[in-house]
NUDO-766613 format. One record per residue (C-alpha): x, y, z. Coordinates in steps of 0.2 Angstrom, whole numbers, plus 5000, padded with zeros to 4 digits. Example, Ala and Ser with C-alpha at 12.3 -4.5 7.8 and 13.67 -1.06 7.14 Angstrom:
506249785039/506849955036/
This chain:
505450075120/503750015130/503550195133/503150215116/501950055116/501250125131/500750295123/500550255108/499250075111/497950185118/497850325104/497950175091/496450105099/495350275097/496050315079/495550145072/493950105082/493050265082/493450365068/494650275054/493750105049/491950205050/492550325040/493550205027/492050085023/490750245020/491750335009/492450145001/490250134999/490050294994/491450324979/491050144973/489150194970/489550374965/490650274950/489450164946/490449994952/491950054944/493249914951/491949804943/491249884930/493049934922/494049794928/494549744909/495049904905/496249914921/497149764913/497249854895/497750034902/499149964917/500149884899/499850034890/501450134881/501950314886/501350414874/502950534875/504550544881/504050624897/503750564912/503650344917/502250244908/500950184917/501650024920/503150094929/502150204940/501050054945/502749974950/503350124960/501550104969/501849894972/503649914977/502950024990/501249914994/501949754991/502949715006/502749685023/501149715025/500649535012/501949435022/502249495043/500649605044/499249485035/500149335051/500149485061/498049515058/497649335058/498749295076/497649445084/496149455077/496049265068/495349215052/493949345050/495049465050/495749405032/493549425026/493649615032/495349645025/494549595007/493249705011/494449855014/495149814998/493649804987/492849964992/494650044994/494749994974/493650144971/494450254985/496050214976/495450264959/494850444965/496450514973/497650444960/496350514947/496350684957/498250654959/498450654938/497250804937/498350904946/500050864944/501550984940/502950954929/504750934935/506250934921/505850774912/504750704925/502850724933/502850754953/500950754962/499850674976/498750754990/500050894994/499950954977/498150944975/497551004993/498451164988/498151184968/496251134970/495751194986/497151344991/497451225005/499551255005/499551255025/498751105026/499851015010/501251065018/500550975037/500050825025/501850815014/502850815033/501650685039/501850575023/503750605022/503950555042/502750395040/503250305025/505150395025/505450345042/504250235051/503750125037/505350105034/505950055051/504449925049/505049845032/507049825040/506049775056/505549605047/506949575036/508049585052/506849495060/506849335048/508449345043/508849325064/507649185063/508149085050/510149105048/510649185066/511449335059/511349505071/510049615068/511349745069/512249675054/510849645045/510249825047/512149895042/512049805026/510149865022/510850045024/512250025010/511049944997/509550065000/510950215000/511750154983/509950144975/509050304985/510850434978/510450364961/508750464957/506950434953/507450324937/508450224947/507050174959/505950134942/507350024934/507349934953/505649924954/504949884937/505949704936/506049674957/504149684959/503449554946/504749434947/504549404967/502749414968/502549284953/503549174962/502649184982/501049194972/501649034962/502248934981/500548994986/499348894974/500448764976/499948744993/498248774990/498148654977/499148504987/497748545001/496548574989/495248474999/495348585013/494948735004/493048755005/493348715023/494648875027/493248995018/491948935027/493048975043/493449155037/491649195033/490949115049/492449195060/491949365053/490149365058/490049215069/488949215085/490449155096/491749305092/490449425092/489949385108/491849375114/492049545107/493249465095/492249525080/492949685084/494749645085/494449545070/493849695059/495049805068/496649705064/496049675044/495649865042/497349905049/498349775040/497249785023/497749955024/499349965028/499649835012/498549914998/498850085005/496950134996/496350315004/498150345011/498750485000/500350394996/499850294980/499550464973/501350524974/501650384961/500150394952/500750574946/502250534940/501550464924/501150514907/499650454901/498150544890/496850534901/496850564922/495550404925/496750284916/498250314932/496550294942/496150124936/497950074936/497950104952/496350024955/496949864949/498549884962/497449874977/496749724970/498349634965/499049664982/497549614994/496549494986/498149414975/499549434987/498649435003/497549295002/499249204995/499949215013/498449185023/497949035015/499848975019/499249015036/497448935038/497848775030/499248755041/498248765058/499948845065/498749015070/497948935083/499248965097/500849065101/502148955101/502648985082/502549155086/501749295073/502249395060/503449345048/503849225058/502549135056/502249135039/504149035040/503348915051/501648895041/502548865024/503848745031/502648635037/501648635021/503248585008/504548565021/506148665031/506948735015/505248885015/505948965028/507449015020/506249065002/505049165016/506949255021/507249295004/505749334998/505349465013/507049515007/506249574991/504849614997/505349735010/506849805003/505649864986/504649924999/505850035006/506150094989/504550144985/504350225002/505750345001/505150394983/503550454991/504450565004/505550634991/504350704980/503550784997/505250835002/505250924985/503450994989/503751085005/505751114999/506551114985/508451104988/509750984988/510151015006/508350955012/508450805000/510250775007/509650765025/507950675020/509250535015/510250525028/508650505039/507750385029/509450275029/509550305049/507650225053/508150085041/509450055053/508350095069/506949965062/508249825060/508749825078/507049895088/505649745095/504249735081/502849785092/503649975093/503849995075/501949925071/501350015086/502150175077/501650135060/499750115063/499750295073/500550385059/499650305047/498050335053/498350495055/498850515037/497350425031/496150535039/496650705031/496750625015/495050555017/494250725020/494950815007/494650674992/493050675000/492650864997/493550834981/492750684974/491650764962/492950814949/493550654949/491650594945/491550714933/493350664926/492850474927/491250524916/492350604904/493350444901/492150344900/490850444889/492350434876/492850264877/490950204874/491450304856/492750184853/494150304855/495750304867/494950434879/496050594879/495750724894/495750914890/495451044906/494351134896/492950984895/492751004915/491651154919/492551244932/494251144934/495551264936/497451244942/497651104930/499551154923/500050974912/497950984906/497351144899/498451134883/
């Protein structure tokens, strides 16, 4: 497989330093002051709506689709990829990794408001995201269709490979057991919940994502908290390895923004079209509220769940060389040095979770893509058995091919969604103005179609 590291590096390279993390942090700039500082302004009201009941018996409730979204963003990416950032491109890279996520808190509210606006109803259920409205808002179809193959082979496939890549990879470390193993069992569990339907992925997801992140958040601050005097000492670091005059000479400032764009994103997911696919699923009164919820996601996974791993990291010192290798494996190493040999086995299990609600959520988005480009059984039938093949593929390929491969078809992904929320962003402006003008009344904001000059194609909203 270095052939794929070698043709793949060089493409990585020109995606992400030329065009992707440019184009990330001016439209992260521009949505936030086009909303007025909405992940700031709104933050109460993201906490009040992600709680909120379904108003009916259609569709999820908010809640549920912000648990879809986490099992999917909540993953490798807060455990492997944040040591995977820091090895590479050291502690700086955490600082532009928040910054990512701050900015993409307003990039995430516009496609999963755009993704509620055009939704499309499906039996008892909502189905949307950037397929959908690429085609019902701009007659795009061709270029859905291009962005639903894409999504379906990055998060279907590769991501996938990537989250049984790090379970096998721990698991190896910490208890010996063949990666070949490892990966057979992954298959069997992900094929009994994956045959069991969109519900089942909720039931999974909506107890398995709180429960594990409370309690690698919870070891987290107790770590912080038992080095509590080091603490002013690691931000200082992060800020001054950011901008300081040493890496930016060394052209490490580079590789430091580089490697936090790429990992931020590949954790929160924020401008990727693939939050939207859950976003949709739904049923809530208004469009912005899914956008705030999912809003509040990006937050909760980057500056909550990301930080908790990299100040494992930092106040450990372990970064510094390559003997306690990177990756996940690192993270085992850090921990255990901090409370002692057992953290390596709760890292195993907890990337366990982690991962494996990942790969959940991952194959939910490619479904309803799947669904978007053909609805039969028998593409759903073959998307399965593929999706439970790269989880076996993952397990038993080196770590720097399935990264390699993630961050090309990522970016990819990223870019086409990027344009078309930017050419769309001013319905979701008008949309978030709409919410917002009637929850200054005092009332629970309620979105008709009708209200937005212009909007048309909105099939769940012009009642």
């Amino acid at each position: 497989m270095s052939f794929i590291t070698w043709l793949v590096g060089p493409i990585n390279d020109f995606i992400w330093t030329y065009i992707l993390i440019a184009f990330l942090l001016a439209l992260g700039v521009y949505f936030t002051i086009r909303t007025r500082f909405i992940q700031i302004r709104l933050f109460k009201e993201m906490l009040r709506v992600t709680i909120e009941k379904n108003p009916g018996n259609d569709g999820v409730s908010a809640f549920q689709a912000f648990t879809i979204s986490a099992a999917s963003r909540v993953g490798t990416g807060n455990i492997a990829g944040v040591a995977l950032a820091i090895a590479v491109g050291g502690p700086g890279a955490v600082f532009w990794m928040w910054m990512i996520a701050l900015l993409g808190m307003s990039t995430a509210f516009i496609e999963s408001t755009l993704a509620q606006v055009y939704k499309v109803k499906d039996g008892e259920n909502f189905r949307g995201g950037p397929a959908y409205y690429m085609k019902k808002a701009l007659g795009w179809e061709k270029l859905g269709v291009i962005f639903a193959i894409l999504l379906t082979i990055t998060f279907g496939f590769i991501f996938n490979s990537v989250q049984s890549n790090t379970i096998a990879q721990s698991f190896n470390s910490v208890f010996g057991f063949d990666t070949i193993y490892i990966g057979a069992a992954l298959v069997v569990a992900t094929g009994i919940i994956i045959f069991g339907g969109v519900r089942r992925v909720v039931s999974f997801t909506q107890v398995c994502v709180p429960v594990m992140a409370v309690f690698y958040v919870g070891i987290a601050l107790y770590v912080v908290a038992i080095n509590i005097t080091k603490v002013p000492e690691m931000f200082l670091l992060i800020v001054e390895s950011a901008f300081g005059l040493k890496e930016f000479a060394g052209g490490g400032l580079g590789i430091a923004i580089m490697q936090g764009a790429r990992r931020g994103l590949f954790s929160n997911e924020a401008g990727m079209g693939s939050v939207p696919n859950a976003a949709a699923t739904a049923n809530v009164t208004h469009p912005a509220k899914q956008g705030l919820v999912q809003s509040l996601g990006v937050f909760f996974d980057t500056i909550i769940v990301c930080s908790a791993t990299a100040f494992i990291i930092l106040l450990s010192g372990l970064y510094t060389g390559d003997a306690h290798g990177d990756g996940v494996i690192l993270t085992q190493h850090s921990l255990a040095l901090q409370v002692g040999e057992w953290a390596k086995y709760f890292i195993s299990i907890a990337i366990l979770f982690f991962a494996f609600s990942s790969i959940i959520g991952n194959y939910y988005y490619g479904e309803t893509n799947i669904e978007f480009i053909q609805n039969n059984s028998s593409a759903l039938l073959f998307y399965r058995l593929l999706v439970l093949a790269m989880v076996m593929f993952g397990a038993i390929m080196s770590m720097k091919t399935v990264w390699n491969l993630a961050d090309l078809f990522m970016g990819l992904m990223t870019i086409i969604n990027l344009v078309v929320i930017a050419v769309l962003g001013n319905v979701a402006f008008k949309v978030a103005d709409d919410f917002y003008r009637q929850l200054k009344m005092g009332k629970d904001p309620v979105f008709k179609a009708k209200n937005i000059k212009g909007l048309k194609n909105t099939d769940c909203w012009d009642d």
